[in-house]
C-alpha positions as CSV (number, residue, x, y, z in Angstrom):
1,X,130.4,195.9,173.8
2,X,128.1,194.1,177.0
3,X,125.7,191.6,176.7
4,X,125.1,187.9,176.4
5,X,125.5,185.2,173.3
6,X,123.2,182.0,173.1
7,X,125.3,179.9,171.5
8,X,124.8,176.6,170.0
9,X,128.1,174.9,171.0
10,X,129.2,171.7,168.1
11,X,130.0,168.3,168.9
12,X,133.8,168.4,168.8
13,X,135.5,171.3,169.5
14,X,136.1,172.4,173.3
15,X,134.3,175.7,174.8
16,X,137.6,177.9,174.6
17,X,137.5,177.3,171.0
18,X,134.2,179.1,171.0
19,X,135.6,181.7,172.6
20,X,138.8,182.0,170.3
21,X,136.4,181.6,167.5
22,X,134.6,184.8,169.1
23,X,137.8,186.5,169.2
24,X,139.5,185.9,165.7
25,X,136.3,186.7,164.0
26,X,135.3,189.4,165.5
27,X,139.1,191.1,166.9
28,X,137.0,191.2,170.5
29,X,139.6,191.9,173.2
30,X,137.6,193.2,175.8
31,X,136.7,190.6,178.9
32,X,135.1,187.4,177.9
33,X,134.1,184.2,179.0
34,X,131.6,181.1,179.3
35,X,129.5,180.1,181.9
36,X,130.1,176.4,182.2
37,X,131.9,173.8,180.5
38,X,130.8,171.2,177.7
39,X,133.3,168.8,177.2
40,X,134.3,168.4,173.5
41,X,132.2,165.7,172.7
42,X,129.3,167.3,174.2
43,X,126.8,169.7,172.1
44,X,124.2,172.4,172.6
45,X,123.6,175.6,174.9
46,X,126.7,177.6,175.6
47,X,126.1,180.9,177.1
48,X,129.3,183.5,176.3
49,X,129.5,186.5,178.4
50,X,130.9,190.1,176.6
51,X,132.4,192.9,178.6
52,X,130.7,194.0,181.7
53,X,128.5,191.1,181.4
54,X,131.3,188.8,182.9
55,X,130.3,190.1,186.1
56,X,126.9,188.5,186.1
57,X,128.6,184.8,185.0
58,X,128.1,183.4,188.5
59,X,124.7,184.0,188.7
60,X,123.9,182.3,185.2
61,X,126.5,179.3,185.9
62,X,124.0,178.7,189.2
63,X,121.1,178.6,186.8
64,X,119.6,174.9,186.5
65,X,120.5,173.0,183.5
66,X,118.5,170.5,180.8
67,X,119.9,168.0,179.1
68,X,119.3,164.7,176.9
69,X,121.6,162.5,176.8
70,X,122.2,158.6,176.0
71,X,124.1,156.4,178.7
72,X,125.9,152.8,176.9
73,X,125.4,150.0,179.8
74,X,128.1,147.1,179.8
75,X,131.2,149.6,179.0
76,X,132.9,151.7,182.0
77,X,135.6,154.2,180.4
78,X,138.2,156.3,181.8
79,X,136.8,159.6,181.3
80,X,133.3,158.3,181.8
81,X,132.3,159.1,178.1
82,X,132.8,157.6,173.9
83,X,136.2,159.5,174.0
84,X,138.2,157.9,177.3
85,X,140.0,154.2,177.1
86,X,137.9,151.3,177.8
87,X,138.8,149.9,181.4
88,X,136.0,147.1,181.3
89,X,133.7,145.5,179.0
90,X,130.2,143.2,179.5
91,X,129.1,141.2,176.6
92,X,126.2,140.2,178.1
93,X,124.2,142.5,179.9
94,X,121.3,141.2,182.2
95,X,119.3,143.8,183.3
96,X,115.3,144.4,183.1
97,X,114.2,147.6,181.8
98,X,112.2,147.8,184.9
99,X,115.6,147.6,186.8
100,X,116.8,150.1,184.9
101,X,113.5,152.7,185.9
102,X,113.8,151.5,189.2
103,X,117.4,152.5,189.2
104,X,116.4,155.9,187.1
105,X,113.8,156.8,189.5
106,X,116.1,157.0,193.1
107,X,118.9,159.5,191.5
108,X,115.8,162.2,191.6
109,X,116.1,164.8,194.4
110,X,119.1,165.5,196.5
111,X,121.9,163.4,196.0
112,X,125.9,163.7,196.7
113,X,128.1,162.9,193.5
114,X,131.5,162.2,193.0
115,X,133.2,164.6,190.2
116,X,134.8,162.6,187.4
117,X,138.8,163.3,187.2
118,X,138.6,164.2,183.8
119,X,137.2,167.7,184.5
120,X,137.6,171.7,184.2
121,X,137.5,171.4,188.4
122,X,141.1,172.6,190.1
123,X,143.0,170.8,192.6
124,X,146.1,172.9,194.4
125,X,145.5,175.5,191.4
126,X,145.6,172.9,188.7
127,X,143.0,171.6,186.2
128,X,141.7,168.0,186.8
129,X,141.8,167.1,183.0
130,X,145.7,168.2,183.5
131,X,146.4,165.9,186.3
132,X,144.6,162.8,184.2
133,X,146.8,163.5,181.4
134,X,150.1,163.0,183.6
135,X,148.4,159.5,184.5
136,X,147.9,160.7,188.3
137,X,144.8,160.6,190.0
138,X,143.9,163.2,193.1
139,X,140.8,162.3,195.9
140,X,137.5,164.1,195.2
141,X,135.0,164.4,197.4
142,X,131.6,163.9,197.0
143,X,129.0,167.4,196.6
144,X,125.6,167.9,197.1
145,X,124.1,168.0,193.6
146,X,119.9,167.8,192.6
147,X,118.5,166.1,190.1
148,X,114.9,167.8,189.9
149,X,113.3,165.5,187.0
150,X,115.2,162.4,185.4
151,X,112.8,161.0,182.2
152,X,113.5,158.3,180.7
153,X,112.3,158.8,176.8
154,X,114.0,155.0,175.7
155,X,115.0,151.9,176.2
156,X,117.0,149.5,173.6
157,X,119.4,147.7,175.8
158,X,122.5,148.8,176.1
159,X,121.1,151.9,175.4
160,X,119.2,154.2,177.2
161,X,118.1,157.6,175.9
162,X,117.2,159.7,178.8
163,X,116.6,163.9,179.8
164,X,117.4,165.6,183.0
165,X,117.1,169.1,184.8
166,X,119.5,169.8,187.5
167,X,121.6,171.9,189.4
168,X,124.6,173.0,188.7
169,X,127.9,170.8,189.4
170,X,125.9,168.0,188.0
171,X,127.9,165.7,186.4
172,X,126.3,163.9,183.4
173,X,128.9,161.6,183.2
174,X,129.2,161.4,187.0
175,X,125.4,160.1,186.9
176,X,125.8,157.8,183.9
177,X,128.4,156.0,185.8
178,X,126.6,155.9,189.0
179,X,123.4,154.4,187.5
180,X,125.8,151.5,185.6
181,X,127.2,150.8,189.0
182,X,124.1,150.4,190.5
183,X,122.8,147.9,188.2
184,X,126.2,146.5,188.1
185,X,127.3,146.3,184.8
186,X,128.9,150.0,184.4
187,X,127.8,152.1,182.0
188,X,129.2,156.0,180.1
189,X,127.9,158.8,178.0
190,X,127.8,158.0,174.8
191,X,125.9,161.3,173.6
192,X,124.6,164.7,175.7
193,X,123.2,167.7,174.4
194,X,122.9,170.3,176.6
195,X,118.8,171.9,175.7
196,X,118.8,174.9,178.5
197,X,120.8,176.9,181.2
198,X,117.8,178.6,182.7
199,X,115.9,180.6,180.2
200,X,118.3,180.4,177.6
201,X,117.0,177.8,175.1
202,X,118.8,175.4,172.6
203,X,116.4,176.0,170.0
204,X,117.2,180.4,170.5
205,X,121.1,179.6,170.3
206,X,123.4,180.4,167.5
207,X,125.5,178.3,165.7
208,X,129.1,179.4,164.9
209,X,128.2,179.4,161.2
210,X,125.5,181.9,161.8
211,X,127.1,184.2,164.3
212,X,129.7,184.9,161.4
213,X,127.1,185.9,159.1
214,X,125.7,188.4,161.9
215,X,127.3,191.5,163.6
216,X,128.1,191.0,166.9
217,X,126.3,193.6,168.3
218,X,123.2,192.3,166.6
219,X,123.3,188.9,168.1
220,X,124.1,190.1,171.8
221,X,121.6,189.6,174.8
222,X,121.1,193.4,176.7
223,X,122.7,192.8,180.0
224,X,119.1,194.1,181.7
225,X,117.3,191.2,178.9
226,X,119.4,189.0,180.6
227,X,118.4,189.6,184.2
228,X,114.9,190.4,183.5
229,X,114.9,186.5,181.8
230,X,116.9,185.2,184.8
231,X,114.3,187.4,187.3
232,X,111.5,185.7,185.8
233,X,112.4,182.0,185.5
234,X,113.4,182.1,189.2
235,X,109.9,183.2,190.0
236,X,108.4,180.6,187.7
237,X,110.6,177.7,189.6
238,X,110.0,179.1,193.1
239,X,105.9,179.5,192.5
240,X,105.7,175.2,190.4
């Protein structure tokens, strides 16, 4: 069984447990796998590849991403989101909301970001996330990311609700903290929802409830859907 799933990923579970959910329901054990992580308390597009699909998961994880997400000024956490420890806390926050566009407006293009330690990333074979759970940090170096638009859809200080298109290895967290450091107060994720991996669309995924009710075969992508899709968004990106 090849082909691709759209899925619809909750708030609150991690992205293997779509793909244990995949296998218990279904008694899959042929190859599969997911094409980028979204952290637990992260929602929305998760694309799972089946079978001889697997082979095409680099080329989808290099597909540009969409998300919206909500940053909380005044609060810097460990993991950079709601679920880490608190390391520092402002009660009053004074920043403009025209500091915080100005701010907004230079993380658009090519930038270099620092990875957050609390990531699926390996260092000397091992899984950031493992090393932050022993209490150990490792040095990360900065890569070339691009942020192609960055909207800003509201203000309510200390919130700010905001969408982003990007590249892959971007960081929403990573950019969350960046912008809070620039305007000096610090800042995490407090909600993300990721809308689009290429041409695969939130409102097309499945949620788990629904894949249940389905056959799998039913609900699959065609491997040569999926490329034709992929061919075409790159040639709509490379002709705007």
């Amino acid at each position: 069984m090849d082909g691709l799933l759209n899925i619809n990923k909750p708030k609150g579970i991690t992205s293997y447990d779509v793909i244990r959910f995949i296998k218990k329901n279904f008694h899959f054990k042929e190859k599969i796998g997911h094409t980028g992580t979204l952290d637990p308390a992260a929602a929305g597009v998760l694309l799972v590849c089946l079978g001889k699909a697997t082979k095409f998961s680099s080329l989808l994880m290099a597909q540009e991403k969409e998300y919206e997400a909500v940053l909380r000024l005044g609060i810097r956490t460990d993991t950079l989101d709601e679920e880490g420890k608190v390391l520092s806390k402002i009660d009053k926050i004074s920043v403009t909301e025209e500091r915080v566009r100005e701010i907004f407006s230079s993380f658009v293009g090519e930038i270099k970001q620092v990875p957050p330690l609390v990531s699926a990333l390996k260092y000397q074979g091992k899984r950031m996330y493992e090393i932050a759970r022993e209490g150990k940090d490792v040095p990360r170096r900065a890569r070339r990311i691009r942020i192609k638009e960055l909207e800003i859809k509201e203000i309510k200080i200390p919130f700010v609700s905001f969408r982003v298109i990007c590249s892959k290895g971007t960081y929403i967290r990573a950019l969350c903290r960046d912008i809070g450091e620039l305007l000096g107060c610090g800042a995490f994720q407090s909600a993300l929802i990721r809308k689009r991996i290429g041409p695969f669309l939130l409102r097309d995924a499945l949620t788990l409830e629904r894949l249940k009710e389905k056959e799998l075969s039913s609900s699959l992508i065609p491997i040569s859907e999926v490329l034709n899709l992929i061919k075409k968004c790159l040639s709509v990106n490379s002709s705007s």
